[in-house]
mmCIF file of the N, C-alpha and C atoms, coordinates in Angstrom:
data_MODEL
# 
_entry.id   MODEL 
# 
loop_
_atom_site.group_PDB 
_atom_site.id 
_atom_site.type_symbol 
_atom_site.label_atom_id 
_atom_site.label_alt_id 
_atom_site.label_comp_id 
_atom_site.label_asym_id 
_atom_site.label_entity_id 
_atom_site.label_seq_id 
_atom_site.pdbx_PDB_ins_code 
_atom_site.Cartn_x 
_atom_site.Cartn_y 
_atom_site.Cartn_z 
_atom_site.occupancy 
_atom_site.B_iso_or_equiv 
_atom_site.pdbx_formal_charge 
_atom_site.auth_seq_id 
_atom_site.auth_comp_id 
_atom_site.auth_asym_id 
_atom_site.auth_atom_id 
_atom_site.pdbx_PDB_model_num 
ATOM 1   N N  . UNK A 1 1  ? 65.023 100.749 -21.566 1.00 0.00 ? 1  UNK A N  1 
ATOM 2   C CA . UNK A 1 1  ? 65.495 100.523 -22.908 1.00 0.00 ? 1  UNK A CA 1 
ATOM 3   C C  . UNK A 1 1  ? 66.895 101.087 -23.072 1.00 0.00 ? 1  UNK A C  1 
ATOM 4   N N  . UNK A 1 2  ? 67.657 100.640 -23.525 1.00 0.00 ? 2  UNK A N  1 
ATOM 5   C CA . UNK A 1 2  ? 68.905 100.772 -24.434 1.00 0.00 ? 2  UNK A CA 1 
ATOM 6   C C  . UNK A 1 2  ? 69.096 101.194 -25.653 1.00 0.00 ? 2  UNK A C  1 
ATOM 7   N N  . UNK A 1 3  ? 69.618 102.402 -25.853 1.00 0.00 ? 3  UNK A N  1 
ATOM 8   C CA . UNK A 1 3  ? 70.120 103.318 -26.676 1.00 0.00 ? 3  UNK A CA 1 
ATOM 9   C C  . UNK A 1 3  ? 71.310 102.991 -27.395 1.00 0.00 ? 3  UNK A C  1 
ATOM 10  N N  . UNK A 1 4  ? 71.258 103.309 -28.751 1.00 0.00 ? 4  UNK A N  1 
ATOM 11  C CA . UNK A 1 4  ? 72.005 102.425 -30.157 1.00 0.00 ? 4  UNK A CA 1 
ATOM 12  C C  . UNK A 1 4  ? 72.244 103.913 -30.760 1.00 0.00 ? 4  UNK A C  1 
ATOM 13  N N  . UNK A 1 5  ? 73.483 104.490 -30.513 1.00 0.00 ? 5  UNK A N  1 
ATOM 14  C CA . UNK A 1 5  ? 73.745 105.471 -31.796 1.00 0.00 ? 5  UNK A CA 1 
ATOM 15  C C  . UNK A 1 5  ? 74.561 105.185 -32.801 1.00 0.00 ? 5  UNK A C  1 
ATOM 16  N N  . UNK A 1 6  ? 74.664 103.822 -33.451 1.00 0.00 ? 6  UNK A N  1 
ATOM 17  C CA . UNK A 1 6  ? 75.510 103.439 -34.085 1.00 0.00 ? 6  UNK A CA 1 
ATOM 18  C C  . UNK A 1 6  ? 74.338 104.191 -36.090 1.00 0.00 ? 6  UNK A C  1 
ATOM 19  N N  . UNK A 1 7  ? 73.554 104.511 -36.290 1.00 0.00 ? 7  UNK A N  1 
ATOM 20  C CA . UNK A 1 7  ? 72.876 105.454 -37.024 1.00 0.00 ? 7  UNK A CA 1 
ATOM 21  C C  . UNK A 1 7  ? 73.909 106.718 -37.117 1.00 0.00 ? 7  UNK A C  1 
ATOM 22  N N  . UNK A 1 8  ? 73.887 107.004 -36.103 1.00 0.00 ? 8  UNK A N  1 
ATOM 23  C CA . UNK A 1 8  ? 74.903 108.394 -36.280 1.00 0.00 ? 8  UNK A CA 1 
ATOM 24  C C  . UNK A 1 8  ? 76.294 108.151 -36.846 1.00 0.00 ? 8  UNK A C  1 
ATOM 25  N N  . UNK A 1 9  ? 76.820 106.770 -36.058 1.00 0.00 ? 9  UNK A N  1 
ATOM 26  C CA . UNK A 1 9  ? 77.993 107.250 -37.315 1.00 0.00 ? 9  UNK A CA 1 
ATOM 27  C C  . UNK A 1 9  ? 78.230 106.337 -38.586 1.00 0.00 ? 9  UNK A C  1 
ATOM 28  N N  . UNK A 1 10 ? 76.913 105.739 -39.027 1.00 0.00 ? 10 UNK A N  1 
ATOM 29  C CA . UNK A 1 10 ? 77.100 105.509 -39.912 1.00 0.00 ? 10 UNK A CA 1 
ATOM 30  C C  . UNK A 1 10 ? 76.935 106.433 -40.585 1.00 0.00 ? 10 UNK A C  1 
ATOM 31  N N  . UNK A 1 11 ? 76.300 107.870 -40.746 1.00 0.00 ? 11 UNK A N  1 
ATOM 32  C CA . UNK A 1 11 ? 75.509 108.916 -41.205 1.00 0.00 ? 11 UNK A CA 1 
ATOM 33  C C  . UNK A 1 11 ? 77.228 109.360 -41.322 1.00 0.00 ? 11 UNK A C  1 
ATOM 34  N N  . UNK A 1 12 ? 78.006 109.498 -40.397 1.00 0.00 ? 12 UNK A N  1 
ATOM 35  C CA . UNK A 1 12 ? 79.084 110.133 -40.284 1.00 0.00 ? 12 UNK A CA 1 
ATOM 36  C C  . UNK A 1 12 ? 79.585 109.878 -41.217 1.00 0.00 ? 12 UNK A C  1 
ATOM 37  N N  . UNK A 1 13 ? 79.772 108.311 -41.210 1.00 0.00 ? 13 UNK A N  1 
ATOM 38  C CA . UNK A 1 13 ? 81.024 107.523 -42.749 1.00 0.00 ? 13 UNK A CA 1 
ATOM 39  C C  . UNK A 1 13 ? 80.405 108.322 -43.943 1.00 0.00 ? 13 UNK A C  1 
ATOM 40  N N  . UNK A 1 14 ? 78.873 108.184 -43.645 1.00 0.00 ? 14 UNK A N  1 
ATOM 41  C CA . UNK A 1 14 ? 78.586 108.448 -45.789 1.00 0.00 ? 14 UNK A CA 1 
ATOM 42  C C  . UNK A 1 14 ? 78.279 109.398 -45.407 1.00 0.00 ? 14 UNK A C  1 
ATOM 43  N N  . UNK A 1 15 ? 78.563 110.530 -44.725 1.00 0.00 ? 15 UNK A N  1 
ATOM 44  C CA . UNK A 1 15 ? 79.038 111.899 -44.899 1.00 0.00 ? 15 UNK A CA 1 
ATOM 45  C C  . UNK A 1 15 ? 80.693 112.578 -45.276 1.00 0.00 ? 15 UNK A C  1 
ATOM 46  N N  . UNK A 1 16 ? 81.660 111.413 -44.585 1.00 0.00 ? 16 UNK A N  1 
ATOM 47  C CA . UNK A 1 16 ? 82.822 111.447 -45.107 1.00 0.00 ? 16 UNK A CA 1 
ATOM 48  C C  . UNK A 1 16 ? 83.405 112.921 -43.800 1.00 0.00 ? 16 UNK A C  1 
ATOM 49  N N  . UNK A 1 17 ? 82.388 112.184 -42.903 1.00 0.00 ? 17 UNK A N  1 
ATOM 50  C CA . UNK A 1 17 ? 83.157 113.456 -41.559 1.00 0.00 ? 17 UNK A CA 1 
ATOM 51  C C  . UNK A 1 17 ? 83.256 112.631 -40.438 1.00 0.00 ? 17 UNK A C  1 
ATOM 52  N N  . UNK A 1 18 ? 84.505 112.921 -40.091 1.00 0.00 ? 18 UNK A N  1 
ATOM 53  C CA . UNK A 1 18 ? 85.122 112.599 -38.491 1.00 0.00 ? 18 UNK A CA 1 
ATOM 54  C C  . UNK A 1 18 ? 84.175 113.351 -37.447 1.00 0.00 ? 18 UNK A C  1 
ATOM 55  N N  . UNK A 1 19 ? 84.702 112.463 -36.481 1.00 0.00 ? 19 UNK A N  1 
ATOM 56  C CA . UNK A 1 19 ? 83.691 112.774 -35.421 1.00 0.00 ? 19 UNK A CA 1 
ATOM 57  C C  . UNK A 1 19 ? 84.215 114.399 -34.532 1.00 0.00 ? 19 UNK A C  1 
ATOM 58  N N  . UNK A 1 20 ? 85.379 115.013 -35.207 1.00 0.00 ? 20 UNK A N  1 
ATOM 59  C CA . UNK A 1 20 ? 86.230 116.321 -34.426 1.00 0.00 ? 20 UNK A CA 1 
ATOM 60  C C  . UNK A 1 20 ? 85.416 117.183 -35.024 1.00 0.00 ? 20 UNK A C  1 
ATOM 61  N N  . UNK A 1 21 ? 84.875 116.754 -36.133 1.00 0.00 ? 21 UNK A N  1 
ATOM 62  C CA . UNK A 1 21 ? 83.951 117.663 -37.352 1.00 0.00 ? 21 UNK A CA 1 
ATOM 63  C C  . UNK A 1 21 ? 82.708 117.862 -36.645 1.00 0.00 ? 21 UNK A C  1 
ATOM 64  N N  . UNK A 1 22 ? 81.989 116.688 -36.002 1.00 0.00 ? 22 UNK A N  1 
ATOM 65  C CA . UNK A 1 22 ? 80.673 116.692 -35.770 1.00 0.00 ? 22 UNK A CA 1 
ATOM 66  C C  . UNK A 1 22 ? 81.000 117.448 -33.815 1.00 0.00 ? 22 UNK A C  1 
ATOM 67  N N  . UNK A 1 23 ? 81.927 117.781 -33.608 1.00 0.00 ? 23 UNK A N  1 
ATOM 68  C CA . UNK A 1 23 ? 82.251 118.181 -32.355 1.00 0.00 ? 23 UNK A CA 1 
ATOM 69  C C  . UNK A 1 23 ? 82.021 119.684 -32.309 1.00 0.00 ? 23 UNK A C  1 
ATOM 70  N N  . UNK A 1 24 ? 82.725 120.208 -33.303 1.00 0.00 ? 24 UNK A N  1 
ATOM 71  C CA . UNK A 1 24 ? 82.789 121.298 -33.883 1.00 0.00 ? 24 UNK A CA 1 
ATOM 72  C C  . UNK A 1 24 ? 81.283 121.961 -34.338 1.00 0.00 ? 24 UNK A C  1 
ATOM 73  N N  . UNK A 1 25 ? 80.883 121.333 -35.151 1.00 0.00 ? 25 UNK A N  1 
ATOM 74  C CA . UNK A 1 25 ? 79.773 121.537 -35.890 1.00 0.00 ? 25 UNK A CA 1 
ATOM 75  C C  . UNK A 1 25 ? 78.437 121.848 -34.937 1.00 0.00 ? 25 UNK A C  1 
ATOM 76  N N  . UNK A 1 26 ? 78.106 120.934 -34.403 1.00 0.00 ? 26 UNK A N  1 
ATOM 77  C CA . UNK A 1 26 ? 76.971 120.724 -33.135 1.00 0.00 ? 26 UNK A CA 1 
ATOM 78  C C  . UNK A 1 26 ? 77.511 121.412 -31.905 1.00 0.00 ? 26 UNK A C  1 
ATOM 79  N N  . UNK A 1 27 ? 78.714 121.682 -31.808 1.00 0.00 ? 27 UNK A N  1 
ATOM 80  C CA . UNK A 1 27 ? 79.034 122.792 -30.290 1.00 0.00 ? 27 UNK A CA 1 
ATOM 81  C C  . UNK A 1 27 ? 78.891 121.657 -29.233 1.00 0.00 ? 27 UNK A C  1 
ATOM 82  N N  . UNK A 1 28 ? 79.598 120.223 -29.223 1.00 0.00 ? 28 UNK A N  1 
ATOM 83  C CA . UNK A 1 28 ? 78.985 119.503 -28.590 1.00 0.00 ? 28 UNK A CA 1 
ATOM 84  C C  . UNK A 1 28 ? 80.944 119.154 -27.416 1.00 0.00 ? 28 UNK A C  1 
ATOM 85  N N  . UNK A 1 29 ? 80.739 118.550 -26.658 1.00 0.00 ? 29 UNK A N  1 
ATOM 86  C CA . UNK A 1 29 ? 82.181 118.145 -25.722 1.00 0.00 ? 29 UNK A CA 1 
ATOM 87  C C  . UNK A 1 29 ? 82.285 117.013 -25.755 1.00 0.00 ? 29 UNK A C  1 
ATOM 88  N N  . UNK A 1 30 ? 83.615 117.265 -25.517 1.00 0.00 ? 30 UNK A N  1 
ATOM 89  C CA . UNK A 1 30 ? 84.774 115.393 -25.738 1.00 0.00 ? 30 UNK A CA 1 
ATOM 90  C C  . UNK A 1 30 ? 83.541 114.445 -24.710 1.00 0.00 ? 30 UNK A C  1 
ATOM 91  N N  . UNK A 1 31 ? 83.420 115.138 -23.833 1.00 0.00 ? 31 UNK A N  1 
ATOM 92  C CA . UNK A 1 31 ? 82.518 114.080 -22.570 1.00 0.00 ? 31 UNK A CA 1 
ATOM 93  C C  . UNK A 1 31 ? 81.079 113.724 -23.634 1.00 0.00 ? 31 UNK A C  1 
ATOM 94  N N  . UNK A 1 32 ? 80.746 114.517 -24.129 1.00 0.00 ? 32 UNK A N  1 
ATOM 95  C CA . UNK A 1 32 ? 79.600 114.164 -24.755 1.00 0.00 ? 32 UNK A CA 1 
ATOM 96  C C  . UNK A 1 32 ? 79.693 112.659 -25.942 1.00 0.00 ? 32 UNK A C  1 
ATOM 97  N N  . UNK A 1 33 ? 80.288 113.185 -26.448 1.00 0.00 ? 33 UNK A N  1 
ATOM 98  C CA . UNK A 1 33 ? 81.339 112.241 -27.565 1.00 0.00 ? 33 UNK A CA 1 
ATOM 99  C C  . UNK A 1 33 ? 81.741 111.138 -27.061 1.00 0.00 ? 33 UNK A C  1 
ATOM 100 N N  . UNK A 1 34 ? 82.011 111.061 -25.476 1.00 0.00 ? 34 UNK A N  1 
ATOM 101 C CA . UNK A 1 34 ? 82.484 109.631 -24.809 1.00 0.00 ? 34 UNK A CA 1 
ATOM 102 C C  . UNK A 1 34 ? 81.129 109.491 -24.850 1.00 0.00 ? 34 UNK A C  1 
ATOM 103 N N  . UNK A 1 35 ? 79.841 110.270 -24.104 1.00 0.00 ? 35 UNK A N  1 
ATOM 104 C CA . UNK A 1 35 ? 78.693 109.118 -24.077 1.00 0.00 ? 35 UNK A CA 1 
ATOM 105 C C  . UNK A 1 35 ? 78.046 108.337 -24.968 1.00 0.00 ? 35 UNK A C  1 
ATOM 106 N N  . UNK A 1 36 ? 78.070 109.425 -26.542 1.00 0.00 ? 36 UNK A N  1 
ATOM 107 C CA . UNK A 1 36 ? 77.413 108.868 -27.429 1.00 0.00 ? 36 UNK A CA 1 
ATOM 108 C C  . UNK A 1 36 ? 78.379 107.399 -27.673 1.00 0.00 ? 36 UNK A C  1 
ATOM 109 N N  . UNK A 1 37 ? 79.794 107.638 -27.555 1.00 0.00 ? 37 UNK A N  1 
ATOM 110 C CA . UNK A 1 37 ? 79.878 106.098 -27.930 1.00 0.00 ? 37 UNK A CA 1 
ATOM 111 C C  . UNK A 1 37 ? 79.921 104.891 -27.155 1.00 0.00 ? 37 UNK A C  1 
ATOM 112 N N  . UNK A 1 38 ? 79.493 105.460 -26.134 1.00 0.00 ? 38 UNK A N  1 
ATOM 113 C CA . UNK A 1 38 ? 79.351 104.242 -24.846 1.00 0.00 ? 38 UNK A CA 1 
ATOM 114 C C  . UNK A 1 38 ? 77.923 103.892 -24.621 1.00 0.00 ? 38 UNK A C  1 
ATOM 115 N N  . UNK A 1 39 ? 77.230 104.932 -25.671 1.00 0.00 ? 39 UNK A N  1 
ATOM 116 C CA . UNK A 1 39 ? 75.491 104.757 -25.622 1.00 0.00 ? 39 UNK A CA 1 
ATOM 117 C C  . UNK A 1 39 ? 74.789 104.932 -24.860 1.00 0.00 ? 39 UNK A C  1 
ATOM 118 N N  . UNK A 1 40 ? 75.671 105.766 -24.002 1.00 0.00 ? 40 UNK A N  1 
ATOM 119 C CA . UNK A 1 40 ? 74.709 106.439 -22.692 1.00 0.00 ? 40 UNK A CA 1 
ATOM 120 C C  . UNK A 1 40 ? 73.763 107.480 -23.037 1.00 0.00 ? 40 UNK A C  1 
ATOM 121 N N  . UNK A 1 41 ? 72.813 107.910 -22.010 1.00 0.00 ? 41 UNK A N  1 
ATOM 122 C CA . UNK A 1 41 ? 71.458 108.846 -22.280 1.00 0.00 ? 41 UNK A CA 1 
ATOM 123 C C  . UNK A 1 41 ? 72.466 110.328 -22.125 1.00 0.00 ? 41 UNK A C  1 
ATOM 124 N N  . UNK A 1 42 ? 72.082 110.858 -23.498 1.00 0.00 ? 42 UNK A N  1 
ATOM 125 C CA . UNK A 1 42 ? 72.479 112.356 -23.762 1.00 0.00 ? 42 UNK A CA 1 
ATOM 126 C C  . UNK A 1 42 ? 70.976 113.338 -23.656 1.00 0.00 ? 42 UNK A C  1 
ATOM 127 N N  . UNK A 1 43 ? 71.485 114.706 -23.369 1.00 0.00 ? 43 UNK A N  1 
ATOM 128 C CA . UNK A 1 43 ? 70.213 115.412 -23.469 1.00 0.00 ? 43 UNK A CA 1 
ATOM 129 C C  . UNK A 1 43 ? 70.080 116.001 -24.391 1.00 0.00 ? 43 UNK A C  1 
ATOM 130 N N  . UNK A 1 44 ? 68.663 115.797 -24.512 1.00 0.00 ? 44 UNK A N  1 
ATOM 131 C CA . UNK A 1 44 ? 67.853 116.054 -25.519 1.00 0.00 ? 44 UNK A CA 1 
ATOM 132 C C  . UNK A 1 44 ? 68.447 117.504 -26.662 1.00 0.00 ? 44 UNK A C  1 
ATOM 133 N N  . UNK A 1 45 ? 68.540 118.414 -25.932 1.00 0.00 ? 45 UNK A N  1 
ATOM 134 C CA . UNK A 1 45 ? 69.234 119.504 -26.549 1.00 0.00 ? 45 UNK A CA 1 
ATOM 135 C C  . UNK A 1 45 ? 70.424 119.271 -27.057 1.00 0.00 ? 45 UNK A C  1 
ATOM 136 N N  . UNK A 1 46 ? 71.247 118.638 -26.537 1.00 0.00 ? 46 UNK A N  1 
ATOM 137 C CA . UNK A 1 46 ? 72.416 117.896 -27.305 1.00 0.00 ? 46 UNK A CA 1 
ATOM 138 C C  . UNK A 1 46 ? 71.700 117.003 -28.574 1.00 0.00 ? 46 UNK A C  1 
ATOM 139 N N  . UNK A 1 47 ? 70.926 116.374 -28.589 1.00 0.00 ? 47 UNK A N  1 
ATOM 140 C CA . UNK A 1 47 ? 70.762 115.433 -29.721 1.00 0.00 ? 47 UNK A CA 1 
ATOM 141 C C  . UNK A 1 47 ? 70.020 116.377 -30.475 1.00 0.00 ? 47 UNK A C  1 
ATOM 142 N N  . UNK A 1 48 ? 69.359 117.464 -30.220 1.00 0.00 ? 48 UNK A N  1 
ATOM 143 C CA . UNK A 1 48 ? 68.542 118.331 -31.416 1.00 0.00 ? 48 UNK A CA 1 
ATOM 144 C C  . UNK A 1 48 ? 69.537 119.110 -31.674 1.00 0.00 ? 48 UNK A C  1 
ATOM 145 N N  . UNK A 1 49 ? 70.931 119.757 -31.222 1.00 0.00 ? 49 UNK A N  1 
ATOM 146 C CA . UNK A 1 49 ? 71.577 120.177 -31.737 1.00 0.00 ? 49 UNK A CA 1 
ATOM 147 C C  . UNK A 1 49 ? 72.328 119.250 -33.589 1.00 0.00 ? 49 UNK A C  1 
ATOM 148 N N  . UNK A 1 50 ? 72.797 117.876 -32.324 1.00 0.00 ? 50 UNK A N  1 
ATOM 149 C CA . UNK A 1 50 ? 73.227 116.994 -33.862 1.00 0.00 ? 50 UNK A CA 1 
ATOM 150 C C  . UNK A 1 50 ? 72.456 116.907 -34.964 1.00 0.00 ? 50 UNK A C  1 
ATOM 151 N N  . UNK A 1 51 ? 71.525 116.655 -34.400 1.00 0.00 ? 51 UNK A N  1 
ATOM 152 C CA . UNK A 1 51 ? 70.341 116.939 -35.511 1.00 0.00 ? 51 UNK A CA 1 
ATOM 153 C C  . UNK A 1 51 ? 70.391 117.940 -36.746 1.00 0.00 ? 51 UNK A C  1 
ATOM 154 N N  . UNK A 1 52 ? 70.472 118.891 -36.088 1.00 0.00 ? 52 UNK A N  1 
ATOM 155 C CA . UNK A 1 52 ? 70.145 120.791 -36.456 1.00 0.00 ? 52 UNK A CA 1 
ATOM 156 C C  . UNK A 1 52 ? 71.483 120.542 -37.461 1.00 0.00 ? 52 UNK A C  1 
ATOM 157 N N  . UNK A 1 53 ? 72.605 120.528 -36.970 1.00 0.00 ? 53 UNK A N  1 
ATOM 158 C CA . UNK A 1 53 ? 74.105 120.621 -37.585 1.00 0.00 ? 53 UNK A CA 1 
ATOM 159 C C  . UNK A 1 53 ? 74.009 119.501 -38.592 1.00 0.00 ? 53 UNK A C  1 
ATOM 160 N N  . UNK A 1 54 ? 74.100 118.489 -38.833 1.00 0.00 ? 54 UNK A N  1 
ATOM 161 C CA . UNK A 1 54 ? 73.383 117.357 -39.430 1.00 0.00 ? 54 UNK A CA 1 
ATOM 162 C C  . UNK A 1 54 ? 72.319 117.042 -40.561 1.00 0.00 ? 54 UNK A C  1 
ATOM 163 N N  . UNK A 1 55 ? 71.227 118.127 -40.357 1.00 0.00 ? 55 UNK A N  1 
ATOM 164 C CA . UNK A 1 55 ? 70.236 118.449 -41.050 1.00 0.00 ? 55 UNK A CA 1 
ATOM 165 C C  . UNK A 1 55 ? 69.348 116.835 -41.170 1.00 0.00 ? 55 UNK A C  1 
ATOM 166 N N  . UNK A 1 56 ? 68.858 115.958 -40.112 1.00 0.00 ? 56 UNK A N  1 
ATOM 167 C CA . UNK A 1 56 ? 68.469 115.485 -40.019 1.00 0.00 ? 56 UNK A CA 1 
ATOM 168 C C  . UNK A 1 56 ? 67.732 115.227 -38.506 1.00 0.00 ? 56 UNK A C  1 
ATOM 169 N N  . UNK A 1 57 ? 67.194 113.852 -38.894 1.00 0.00 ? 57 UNK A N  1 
ATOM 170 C CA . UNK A 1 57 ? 66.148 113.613 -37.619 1.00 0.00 ? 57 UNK A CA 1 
ATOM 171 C C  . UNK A 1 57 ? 66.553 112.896 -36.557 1.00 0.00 ? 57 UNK A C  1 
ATOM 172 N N  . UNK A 1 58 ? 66.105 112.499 -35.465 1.00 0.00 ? 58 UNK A N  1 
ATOM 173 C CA . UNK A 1 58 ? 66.277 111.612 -34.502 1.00 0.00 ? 58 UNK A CA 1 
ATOM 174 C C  . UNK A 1 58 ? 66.674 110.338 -34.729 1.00 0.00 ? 58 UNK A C  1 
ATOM 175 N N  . UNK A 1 59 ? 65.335 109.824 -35.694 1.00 0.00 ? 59 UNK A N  1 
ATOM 176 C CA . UNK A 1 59 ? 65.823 108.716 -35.994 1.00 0.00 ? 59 UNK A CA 1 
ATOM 177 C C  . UNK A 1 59 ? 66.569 107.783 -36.772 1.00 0.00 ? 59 UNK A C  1 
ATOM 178 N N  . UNK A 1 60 ? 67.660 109.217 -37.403 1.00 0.00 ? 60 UNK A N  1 
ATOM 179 C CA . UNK A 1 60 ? 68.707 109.336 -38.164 1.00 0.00 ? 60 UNK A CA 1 
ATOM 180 C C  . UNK A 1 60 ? 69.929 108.987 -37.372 1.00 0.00 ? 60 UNK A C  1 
ATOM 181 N N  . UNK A 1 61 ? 69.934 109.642 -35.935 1.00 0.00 ? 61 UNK A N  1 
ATOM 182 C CA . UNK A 1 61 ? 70.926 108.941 -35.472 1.00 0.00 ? 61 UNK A CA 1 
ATOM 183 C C  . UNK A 1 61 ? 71.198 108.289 -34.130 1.00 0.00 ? 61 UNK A C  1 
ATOM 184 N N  . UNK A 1 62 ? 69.744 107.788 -34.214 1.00 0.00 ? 62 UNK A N  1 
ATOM 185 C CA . UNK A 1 62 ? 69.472 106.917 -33.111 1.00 0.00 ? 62 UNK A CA 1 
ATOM 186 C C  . UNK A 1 62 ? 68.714 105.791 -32.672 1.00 0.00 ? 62 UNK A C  1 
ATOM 187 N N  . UNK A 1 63 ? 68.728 104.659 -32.197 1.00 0.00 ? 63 UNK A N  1 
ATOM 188 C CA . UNK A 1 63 ? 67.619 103.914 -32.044 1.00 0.00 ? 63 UNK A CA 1 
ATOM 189 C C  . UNK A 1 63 ? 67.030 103.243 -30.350 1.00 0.00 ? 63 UNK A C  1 
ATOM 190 N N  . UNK A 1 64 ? 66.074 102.892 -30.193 1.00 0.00 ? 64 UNK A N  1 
ATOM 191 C CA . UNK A 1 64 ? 65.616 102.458 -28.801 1.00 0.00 ? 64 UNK A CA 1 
ATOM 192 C C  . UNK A 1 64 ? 65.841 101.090 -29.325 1.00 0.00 ? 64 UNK A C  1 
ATOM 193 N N  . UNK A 1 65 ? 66.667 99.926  -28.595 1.00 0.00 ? 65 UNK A N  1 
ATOM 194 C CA . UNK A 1 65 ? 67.142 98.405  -28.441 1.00 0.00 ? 65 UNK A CA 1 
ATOM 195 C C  . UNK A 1 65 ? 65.707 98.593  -27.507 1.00 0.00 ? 65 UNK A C  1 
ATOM 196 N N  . UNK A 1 66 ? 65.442 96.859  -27.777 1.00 0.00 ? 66 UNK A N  1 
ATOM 197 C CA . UNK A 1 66 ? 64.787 96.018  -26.640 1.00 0.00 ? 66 UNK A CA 1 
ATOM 198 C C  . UNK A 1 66 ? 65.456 95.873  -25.462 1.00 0.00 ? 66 UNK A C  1 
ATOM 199 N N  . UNK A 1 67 ? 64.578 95.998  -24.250 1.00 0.00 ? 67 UNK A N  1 
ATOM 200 C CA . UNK A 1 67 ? 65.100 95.330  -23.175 1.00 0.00 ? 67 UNK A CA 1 
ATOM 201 C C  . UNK A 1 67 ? 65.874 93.990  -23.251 1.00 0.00 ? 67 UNK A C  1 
ATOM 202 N N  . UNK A 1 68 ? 66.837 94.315  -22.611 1.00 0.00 ? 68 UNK A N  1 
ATOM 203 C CA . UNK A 1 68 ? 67.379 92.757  -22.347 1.00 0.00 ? 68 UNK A CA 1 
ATOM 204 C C  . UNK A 1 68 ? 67.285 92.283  -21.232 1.00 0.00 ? 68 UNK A C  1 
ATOM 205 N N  . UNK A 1 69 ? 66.365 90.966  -21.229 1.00 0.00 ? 69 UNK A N  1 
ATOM 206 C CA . UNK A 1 69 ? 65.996 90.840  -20.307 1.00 0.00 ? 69 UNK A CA 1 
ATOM 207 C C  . UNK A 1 69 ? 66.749 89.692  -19.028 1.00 0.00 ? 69 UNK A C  1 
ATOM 208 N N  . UNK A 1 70 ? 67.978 89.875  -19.960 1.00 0.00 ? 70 UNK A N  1 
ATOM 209 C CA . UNK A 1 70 ? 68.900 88.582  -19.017 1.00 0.00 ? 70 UNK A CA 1 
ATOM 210 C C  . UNK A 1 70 ? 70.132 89.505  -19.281 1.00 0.00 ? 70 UNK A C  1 
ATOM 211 N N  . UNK A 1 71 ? 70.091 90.607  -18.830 1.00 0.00 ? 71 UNK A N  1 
ATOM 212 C CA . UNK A 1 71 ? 71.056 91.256  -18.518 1.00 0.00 ? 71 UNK A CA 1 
ATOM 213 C C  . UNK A 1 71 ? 71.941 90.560  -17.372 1.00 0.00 ? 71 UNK A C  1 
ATOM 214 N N  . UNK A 1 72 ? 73.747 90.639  -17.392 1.00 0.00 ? 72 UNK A N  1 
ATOM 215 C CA . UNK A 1 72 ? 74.416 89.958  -16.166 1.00 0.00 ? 72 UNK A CA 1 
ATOM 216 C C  . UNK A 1 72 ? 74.017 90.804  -14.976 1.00 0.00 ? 72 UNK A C  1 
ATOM 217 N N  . UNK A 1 73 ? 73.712 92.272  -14.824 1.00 0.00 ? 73 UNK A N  1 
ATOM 218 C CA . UNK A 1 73 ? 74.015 92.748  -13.843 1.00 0.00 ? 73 UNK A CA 1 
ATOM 219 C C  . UNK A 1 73 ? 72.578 93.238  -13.250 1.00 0.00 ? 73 UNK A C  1 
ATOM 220 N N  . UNK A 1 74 ? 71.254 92.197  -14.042 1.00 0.00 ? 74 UNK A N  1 
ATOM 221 C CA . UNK A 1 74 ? 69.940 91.825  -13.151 1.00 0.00 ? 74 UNK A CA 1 
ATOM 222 C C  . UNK A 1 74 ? 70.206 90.660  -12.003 1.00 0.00 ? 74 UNK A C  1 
ATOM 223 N N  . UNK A 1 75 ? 69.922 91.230  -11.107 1.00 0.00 ? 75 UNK A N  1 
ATOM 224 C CA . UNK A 1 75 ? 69.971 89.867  -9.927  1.00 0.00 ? 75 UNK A CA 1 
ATOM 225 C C  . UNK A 1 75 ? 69.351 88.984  -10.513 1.00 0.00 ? 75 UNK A C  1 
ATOM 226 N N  . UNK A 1 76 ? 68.952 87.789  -9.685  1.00 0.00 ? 76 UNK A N  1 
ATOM 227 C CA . UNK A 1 76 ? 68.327 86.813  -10.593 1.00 0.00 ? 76 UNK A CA 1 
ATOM 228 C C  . UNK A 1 76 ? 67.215 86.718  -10.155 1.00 0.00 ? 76 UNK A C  1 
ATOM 229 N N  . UNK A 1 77 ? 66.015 86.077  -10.679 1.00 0.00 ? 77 UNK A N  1 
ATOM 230 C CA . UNK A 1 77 ? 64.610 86.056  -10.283 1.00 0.00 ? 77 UNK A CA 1 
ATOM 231 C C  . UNK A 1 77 ? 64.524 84.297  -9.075  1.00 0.00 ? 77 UNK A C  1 
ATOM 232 N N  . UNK A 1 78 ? 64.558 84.495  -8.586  1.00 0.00 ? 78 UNK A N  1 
ATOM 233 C CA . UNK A 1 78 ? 64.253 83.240  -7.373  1.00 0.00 ? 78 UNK A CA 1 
ATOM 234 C C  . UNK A 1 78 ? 62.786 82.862  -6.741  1.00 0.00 ? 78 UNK A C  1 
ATOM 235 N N  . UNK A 1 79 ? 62.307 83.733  -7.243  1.00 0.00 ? 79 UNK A N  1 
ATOM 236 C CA . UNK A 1 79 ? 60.528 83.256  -7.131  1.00 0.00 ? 79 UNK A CA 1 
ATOM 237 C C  . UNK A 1 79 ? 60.087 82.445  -8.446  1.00 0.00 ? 79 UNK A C  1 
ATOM 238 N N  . UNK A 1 80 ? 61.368 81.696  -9.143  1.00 0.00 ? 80 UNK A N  1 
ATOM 239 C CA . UNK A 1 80 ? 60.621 80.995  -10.440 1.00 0.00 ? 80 UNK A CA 1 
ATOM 240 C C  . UNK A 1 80 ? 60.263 79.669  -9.845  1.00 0.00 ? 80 UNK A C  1 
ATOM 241 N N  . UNK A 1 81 ? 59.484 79.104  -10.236 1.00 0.00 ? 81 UNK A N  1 
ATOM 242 C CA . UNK A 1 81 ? 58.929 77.769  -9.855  1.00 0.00 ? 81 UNK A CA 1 
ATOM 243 C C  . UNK A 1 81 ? 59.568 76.460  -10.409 1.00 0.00 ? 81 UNK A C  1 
# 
């Protein structure tokens, strides 16, 4: 599954805080900050920190996407009939 933190910064806008704020706030790094917006898997302690600083939940600023199942960079299935 594929990870969606686009929750978080919407939380950010109608909080009216930049993301240097939420850097600060959560004790979190620029590298971290690249993953969340590239939607890569962060650890867990990182996301209960945002949380904590935040004063909200998980699924405040995050969501599990469906598989995609025709991803380009799945080989292709050749046992189809």
């Amino acid at each position: 599954m594929d990870i969606s933190y686009k929750k978080l910064w919407h939380l950010l806008i109608d909080r009216d805080m930049k993301k240097r704020e939420l850097l600060q706030l959560a004790n979190i790094s620029t590298a971290t900050l690249a993953k969340l917006n590239r939607g890569d898997n962060v650890n867990t302690d990182i996301l209960v920190r945002i949380c904590r600083a935040l004063n909200c939940s998980l699924e405040d600023i995050m969501e599990l996407l469906p598989v995609n199942i025709n991803k380009a960079s799945d080989p292709p299935d050749n046992n189809k009939a």
